[in-house]
PDB file of N, CA, C and O in Angstrom:
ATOM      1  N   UNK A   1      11.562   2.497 -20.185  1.00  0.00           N
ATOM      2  CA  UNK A   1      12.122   3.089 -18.995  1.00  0.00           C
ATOM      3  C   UNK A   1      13.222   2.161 -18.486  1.00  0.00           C
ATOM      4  O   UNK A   1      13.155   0.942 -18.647  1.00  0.00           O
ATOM      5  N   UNK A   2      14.273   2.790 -17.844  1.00  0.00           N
ATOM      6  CA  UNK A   2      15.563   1.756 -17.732  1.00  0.00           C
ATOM      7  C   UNK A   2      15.774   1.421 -16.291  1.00  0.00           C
ATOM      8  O   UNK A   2      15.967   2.413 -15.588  1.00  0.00           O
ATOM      9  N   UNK A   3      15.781   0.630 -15.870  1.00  0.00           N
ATOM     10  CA  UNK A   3      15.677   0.087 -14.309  1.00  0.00           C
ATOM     11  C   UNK A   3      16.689   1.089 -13.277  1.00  0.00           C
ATOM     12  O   UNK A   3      17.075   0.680 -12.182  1.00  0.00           O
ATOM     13  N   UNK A   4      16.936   2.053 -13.661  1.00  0.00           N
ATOM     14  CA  UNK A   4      17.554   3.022 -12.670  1.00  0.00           C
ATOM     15  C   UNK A   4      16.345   4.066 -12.384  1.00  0.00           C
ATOM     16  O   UNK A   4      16.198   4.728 -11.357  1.00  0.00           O
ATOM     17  N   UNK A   5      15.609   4.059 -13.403  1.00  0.00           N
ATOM     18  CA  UNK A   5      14.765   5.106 -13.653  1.00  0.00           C
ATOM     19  C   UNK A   5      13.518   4.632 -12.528  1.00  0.00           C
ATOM     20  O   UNK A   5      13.329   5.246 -11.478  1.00  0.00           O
ATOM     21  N   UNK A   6      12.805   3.565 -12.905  1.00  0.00           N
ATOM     22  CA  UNK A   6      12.250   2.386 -11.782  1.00  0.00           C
ATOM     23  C   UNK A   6      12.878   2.941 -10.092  1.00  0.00           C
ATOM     24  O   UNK A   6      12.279   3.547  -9.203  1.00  0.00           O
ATOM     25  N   UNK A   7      13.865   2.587 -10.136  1.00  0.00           N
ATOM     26  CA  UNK A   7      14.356   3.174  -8.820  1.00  0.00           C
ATOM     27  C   UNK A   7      13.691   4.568  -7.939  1.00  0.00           C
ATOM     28  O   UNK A   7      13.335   4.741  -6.774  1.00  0.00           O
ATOM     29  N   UNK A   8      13.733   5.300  -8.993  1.00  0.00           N
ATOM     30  CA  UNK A   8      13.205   7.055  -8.933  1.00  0.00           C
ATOM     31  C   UNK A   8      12.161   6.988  -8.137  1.00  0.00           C
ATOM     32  O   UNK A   8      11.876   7.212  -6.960  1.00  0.00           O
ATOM     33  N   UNK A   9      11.427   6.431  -9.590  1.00  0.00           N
ATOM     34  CA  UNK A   9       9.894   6.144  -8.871  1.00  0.00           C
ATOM     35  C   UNK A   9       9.273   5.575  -8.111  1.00  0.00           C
ATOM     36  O   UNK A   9       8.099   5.922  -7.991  1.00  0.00           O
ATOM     37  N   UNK A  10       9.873   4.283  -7.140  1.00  0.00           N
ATOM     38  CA  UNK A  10       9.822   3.849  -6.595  1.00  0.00           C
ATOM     39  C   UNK A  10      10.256   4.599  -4.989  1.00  0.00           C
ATOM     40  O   UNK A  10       9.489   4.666  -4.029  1.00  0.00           O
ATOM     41  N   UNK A  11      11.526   5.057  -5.027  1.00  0.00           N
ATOM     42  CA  UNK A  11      11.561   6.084  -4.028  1.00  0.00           C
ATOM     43  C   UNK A  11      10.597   7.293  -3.852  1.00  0.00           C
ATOM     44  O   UNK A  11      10.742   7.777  -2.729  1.00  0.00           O
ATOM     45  N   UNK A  12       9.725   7.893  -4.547  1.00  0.00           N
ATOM     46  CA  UNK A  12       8.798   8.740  -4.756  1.00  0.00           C
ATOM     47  C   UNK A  12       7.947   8.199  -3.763  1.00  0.00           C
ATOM     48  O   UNK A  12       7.632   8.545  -2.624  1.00  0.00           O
ATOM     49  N   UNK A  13       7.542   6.863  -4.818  1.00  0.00           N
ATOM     50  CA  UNK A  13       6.213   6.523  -3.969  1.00  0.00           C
ATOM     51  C   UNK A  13       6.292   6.303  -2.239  1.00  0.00           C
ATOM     52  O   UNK A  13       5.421   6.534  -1.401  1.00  0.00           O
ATOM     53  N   UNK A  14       7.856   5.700  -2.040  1.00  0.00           N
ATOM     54  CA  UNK A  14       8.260   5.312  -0.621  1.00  0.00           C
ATOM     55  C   UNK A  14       8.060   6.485   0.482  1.00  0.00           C
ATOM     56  O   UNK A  14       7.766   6.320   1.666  1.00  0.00           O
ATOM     57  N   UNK A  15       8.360   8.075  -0.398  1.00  0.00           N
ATOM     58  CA  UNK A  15       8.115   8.787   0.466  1.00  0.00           C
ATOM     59  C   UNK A  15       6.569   9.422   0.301  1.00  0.00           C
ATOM     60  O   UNK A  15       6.082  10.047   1.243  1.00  0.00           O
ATOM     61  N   UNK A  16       5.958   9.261  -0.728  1.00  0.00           N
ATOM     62  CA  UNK A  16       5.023  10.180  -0.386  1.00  0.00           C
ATOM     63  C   UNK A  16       4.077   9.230  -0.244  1.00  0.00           C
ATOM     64  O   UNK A  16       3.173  10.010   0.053  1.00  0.00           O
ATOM     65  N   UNK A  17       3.688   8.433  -0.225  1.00  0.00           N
ATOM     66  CA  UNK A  17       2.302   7.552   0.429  1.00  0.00           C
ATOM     67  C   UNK A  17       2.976   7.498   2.110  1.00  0.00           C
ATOM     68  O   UNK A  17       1.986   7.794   2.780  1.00  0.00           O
ATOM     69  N   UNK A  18       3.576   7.381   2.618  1.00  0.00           N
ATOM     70  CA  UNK A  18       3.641   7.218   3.936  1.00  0.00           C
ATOM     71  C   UNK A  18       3.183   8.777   4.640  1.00  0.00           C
ATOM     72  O   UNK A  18       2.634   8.955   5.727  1.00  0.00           O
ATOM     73  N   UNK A  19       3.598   9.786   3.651  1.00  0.00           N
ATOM     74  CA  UNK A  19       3.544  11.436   4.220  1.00  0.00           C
ATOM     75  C   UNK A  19       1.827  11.311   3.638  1.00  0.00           C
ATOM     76  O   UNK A  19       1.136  11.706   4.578  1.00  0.00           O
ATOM     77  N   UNK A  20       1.108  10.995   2.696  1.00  0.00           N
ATOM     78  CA  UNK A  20       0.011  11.301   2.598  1.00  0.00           C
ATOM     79  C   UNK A  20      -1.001  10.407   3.182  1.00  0.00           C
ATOM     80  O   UNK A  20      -2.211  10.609   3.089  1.00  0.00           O
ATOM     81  N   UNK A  21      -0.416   9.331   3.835  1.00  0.00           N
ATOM     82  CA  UNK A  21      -1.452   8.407   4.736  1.00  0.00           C
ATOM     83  C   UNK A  21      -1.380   8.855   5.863  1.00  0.00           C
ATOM     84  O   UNK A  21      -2.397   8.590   6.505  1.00  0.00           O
ATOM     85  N   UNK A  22      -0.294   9.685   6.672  1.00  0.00           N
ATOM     86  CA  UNK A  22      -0.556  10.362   7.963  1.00  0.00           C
ATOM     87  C   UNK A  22      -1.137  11.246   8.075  1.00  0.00           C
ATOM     88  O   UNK A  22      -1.815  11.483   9.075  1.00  0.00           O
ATOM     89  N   UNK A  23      -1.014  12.198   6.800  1.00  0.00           N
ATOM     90  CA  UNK A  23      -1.881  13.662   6.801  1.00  0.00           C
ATOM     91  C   UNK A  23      -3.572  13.012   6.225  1.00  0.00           C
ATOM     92  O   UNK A  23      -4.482  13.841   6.191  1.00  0.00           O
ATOM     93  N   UNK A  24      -3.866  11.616   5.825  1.00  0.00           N
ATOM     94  CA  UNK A  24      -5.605  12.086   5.265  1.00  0.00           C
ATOM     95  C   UNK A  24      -6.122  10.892   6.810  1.00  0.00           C
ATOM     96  O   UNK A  24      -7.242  10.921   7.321  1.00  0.00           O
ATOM     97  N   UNK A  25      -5.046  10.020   7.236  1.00  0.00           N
ATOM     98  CA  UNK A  25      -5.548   9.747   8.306  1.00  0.00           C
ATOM     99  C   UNK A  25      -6.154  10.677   9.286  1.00  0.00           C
ATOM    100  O   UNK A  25      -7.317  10.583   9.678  1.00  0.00           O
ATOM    101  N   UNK A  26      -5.190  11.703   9.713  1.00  0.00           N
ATOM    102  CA  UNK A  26      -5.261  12.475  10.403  1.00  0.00           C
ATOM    103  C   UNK A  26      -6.791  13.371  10.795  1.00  0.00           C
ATOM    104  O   UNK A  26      -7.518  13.517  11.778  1.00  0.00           O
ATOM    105  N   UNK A  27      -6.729  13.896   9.175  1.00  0.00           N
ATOM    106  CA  UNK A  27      -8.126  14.062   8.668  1.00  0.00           C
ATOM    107  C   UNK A  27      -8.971  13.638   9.314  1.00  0.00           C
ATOM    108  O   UNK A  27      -9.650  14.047  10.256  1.00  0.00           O
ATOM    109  N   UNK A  28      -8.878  12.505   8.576  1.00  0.00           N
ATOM    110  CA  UNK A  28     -10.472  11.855   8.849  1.00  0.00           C
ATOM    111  C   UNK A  28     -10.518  11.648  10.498  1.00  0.00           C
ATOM    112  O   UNK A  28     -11.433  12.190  11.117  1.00  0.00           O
ATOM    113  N   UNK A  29      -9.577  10.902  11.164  1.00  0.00           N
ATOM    114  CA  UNK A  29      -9.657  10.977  12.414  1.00  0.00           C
ATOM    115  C   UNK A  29     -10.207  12.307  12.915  1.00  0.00           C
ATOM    116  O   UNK A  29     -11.430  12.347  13.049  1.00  0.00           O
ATOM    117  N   UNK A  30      -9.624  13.226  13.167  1.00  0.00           N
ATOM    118  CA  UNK A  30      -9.976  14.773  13.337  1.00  0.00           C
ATOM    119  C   UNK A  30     -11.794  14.921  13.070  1.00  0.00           C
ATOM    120  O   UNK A  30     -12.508  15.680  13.725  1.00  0.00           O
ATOM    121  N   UNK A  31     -12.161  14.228  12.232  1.00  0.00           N
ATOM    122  CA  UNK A  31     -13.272  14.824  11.739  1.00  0.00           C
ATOM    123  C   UNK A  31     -14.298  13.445  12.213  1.00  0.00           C
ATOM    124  O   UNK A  31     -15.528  13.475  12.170  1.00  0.00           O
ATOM    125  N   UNK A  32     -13.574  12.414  12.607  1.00  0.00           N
ATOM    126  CA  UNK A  32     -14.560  11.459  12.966  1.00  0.00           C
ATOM    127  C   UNK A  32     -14.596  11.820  14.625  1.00  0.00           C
ATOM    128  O   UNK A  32     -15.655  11.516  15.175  1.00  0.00           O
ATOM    129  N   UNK A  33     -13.608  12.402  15.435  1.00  0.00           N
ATOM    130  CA  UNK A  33     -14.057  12.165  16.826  1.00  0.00           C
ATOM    131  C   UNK A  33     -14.025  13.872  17.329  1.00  0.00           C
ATOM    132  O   UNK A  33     -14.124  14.138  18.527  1.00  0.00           O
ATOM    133  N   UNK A  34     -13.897  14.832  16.418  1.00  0.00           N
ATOM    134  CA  UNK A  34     -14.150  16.300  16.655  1.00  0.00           C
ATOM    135  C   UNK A  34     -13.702  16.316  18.235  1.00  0.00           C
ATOM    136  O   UNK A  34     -14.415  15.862  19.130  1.00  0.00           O
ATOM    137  N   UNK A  35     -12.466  16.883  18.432  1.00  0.00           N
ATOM    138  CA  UNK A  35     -12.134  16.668  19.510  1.00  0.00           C
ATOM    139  C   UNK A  35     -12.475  18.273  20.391  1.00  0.00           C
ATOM    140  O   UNK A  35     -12.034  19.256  19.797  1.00  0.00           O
ATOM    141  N   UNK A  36     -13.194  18.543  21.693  1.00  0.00           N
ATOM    142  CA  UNK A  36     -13.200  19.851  22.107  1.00  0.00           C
ATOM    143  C   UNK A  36     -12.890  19.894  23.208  1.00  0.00           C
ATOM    144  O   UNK A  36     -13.238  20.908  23.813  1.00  0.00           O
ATOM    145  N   UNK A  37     -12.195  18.956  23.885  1.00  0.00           N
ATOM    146  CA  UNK A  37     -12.003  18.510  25.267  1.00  0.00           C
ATOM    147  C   UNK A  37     -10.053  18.256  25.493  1.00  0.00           C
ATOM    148  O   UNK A  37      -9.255  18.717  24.677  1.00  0.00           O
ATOM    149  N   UNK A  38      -9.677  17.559  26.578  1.00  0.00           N
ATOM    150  CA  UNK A  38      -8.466  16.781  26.800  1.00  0.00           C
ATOM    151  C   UNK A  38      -8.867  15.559  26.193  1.00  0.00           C
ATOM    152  O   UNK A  38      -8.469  15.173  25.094  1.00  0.00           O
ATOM    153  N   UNK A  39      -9.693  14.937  26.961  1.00  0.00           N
ATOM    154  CA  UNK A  39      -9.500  13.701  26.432  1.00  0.00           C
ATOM    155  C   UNK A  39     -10.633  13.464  25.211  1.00  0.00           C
ATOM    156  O   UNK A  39     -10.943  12.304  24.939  1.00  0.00           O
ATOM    157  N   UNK A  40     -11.165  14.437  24.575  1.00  0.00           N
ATOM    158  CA  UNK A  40     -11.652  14.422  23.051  1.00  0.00           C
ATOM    159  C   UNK A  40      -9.958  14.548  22.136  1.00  0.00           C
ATOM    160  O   UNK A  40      -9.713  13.832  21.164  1.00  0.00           O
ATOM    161  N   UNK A  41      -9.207  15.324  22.553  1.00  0.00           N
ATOM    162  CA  UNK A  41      -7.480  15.226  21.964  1.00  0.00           C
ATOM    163  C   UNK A  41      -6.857  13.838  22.086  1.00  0.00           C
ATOM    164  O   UNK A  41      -6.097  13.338  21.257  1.00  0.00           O
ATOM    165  N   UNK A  42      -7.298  13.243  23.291  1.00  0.00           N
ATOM    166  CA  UNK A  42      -6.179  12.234  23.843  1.00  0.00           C
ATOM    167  C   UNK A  42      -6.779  10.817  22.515  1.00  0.00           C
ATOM    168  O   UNK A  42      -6.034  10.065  21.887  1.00  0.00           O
ATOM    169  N   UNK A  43      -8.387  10.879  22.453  1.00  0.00           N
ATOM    170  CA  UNK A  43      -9.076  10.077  21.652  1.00  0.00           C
ATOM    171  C   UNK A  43      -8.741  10.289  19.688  1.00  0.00           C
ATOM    172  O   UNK A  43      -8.724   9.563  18.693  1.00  0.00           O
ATOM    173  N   UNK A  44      -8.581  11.361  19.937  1.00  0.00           N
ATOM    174  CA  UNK A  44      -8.106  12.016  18.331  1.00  0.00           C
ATOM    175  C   UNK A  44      -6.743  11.317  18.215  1.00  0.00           C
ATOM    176  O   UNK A  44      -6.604  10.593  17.229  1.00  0.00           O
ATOM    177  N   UNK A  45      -5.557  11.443  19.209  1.00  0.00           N
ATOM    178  CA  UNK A  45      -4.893  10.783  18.883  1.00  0.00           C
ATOM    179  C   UNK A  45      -4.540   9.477  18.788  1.00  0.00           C
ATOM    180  O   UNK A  45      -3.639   9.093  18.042  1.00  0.00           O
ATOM    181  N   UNK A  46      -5.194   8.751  19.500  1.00  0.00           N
ATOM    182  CA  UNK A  46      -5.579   7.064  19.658  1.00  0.00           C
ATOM    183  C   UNK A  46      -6.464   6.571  18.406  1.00  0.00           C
ATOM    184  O   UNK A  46      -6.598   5.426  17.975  1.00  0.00           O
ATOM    185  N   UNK A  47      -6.954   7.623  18.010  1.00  0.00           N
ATOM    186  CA  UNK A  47      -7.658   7.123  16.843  1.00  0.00           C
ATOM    187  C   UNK A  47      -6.672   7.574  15.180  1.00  0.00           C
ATOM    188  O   UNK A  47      -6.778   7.144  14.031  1.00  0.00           O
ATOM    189  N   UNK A  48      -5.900   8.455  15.718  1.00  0.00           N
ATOM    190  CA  UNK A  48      -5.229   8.631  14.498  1.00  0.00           C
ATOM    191  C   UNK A  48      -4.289   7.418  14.189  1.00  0.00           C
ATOM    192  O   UNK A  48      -4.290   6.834  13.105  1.00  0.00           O
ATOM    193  N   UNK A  49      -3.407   7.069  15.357  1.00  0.00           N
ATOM    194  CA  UNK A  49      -2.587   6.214  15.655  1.00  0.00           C
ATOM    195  C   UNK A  49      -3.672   5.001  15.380  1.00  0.00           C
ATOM    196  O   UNK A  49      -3.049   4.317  16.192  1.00  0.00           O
ATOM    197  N   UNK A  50      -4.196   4.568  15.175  1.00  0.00           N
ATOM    198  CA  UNK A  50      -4.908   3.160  14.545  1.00  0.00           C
ATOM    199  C   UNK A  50      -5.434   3.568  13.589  1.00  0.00           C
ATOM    200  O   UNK A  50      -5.620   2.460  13.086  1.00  0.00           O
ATOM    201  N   UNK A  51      -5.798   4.157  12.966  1.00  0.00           N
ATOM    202  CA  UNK A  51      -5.980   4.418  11.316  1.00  0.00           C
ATOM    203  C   UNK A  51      -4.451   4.896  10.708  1.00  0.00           C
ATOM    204  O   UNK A  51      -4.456   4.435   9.566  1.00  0.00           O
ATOM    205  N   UNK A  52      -3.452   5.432  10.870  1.00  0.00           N
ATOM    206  CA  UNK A  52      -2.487   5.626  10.254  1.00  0.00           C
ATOM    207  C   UNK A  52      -1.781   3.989  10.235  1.00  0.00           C
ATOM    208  O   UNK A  52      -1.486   3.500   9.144  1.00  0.00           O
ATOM    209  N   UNK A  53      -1.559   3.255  11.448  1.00  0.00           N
ATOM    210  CA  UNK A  53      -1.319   2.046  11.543  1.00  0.00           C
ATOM    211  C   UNK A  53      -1.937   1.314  10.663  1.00  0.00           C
ATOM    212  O   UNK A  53      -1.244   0.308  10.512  1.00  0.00           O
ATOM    213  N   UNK A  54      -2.830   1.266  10.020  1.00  0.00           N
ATOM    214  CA  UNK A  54      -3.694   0.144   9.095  1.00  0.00           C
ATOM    215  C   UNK A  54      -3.332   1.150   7.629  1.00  0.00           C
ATOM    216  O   UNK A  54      -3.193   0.568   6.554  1.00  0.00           O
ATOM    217  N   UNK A  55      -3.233   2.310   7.690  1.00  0.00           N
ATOM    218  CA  UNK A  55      -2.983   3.069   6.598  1.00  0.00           C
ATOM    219  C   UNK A  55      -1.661   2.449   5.825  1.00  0.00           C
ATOM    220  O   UNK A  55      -1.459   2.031   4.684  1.00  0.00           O
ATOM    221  N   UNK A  56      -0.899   2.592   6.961  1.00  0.00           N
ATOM    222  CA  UNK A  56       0.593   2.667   6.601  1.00  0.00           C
ATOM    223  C   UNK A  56       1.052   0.680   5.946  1.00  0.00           C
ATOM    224  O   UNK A  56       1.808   0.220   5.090  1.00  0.00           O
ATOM    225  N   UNK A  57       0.277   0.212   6.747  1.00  0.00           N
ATOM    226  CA  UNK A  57       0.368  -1.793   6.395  1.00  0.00           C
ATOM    227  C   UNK A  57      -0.437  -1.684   4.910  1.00  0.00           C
ATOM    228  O   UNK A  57      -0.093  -2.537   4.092  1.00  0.00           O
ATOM    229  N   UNK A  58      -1.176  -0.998   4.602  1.00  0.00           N
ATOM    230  CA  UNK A  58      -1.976  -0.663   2.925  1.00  0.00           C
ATOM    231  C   UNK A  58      -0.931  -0.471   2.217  1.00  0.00           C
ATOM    232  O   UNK A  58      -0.504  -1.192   1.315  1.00  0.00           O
ATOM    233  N   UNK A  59      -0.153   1.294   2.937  1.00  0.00           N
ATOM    234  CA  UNK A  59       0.505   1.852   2.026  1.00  0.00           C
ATOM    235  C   UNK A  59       1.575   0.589   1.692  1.00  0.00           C
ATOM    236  O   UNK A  59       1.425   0.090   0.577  1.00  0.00           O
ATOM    237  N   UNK A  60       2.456   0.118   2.396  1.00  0.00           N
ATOM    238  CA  UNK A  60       3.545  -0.996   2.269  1.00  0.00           C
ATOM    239  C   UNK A  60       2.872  -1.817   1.059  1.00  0.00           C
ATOM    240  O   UNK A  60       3.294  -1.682  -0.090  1.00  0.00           O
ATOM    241  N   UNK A  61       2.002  -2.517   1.317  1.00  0.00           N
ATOM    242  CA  UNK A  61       1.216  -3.438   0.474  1.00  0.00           C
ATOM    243  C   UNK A  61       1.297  -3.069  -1.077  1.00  0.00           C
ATOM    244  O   UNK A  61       1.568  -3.746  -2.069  1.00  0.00           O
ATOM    245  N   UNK A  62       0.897  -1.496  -0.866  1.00  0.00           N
ATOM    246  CA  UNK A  62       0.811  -0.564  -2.517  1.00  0.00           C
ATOM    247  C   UNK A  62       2.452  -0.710  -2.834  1.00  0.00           C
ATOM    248  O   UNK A  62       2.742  -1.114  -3.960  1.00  0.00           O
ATOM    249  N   UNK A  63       3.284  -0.474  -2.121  1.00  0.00           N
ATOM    250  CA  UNK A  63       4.761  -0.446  -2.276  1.00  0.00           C
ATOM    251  C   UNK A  63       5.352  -1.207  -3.015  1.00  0.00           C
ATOM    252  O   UNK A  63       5.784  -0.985  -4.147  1.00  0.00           O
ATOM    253  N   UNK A  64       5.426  -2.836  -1.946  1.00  0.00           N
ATOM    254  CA  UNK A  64       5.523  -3.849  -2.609  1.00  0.00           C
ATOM    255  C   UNK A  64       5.123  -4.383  -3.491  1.00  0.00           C
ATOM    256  O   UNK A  64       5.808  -5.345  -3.841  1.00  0.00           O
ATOM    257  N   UNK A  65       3.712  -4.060  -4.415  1.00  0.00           N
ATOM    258  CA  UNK A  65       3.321  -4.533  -5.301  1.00  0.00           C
ATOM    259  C   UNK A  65       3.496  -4.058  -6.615  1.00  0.00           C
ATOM    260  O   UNK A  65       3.379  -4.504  -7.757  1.00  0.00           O
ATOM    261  N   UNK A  66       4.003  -2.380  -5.748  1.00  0.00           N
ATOM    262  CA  UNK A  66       4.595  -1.615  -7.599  1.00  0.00           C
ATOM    263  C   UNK A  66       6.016  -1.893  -7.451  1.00  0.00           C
ATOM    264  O   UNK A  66       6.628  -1.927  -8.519  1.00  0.00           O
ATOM    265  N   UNK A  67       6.647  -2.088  -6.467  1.00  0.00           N
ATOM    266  CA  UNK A  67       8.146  -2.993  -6.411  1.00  0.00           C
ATOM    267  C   UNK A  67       8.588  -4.422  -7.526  1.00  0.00           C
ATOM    268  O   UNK A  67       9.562  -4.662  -8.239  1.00  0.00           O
ATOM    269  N   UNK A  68       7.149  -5.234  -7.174  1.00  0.00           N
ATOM    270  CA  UNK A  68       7.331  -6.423  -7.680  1.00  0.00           C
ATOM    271  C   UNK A  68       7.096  -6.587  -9.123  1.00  0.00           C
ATOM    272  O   UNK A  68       7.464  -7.581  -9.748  1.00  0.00           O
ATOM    273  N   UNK A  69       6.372  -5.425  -9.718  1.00  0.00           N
ATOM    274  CA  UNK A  69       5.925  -5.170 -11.066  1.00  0.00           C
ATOM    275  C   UNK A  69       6.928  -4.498 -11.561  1.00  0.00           C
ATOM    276  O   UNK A  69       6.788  -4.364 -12.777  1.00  0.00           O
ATOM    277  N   UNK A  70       8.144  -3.882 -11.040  1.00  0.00           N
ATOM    278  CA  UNK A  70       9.531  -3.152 -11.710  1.00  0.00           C
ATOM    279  C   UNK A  70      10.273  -4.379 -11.862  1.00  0.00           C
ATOM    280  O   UNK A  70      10.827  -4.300 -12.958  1.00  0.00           O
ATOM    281  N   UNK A  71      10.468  -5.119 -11.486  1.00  0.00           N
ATOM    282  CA  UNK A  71      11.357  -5.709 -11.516  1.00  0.00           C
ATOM    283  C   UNK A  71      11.173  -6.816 -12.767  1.00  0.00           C
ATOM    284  O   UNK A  71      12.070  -7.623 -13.013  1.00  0.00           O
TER     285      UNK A  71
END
């Protein structure tokens, strides 16, 4: 594979682990605090927002490490 090609895939991953760590965060949040209230919503989102936050410092981590292996 020729280091332009590397590039490709690397942009792939840049976009879709960040789009699929907000949508399974989301998830699971959703399903860990079942929200039926205002502030069962307000908690869904405080909890999404700290699991997507630790999601997203993973996803980077996964990034950089298939970054450092192209090169």
């Amino acid at each position: 594979m020729s280091n332009s090609d590397n590039g490709g895939c690397l942009a792939i991953f840049m976009i879709v682990i960040p789009i699929a760590t907000w949508l399974g965060t989301g998830y699971m949040a959703w399903n860990w605090v079942e929200p039926e209230s205002f502030w069962g919503a307000i908690k869904f989102l405080i909890a999404w927002g700290i699991f997507g936050y630790i999601a997203q410092i993973l996803g980077g981590l996964i990034i950089a490490g298939i970054a450092s292996m192209m090169e």
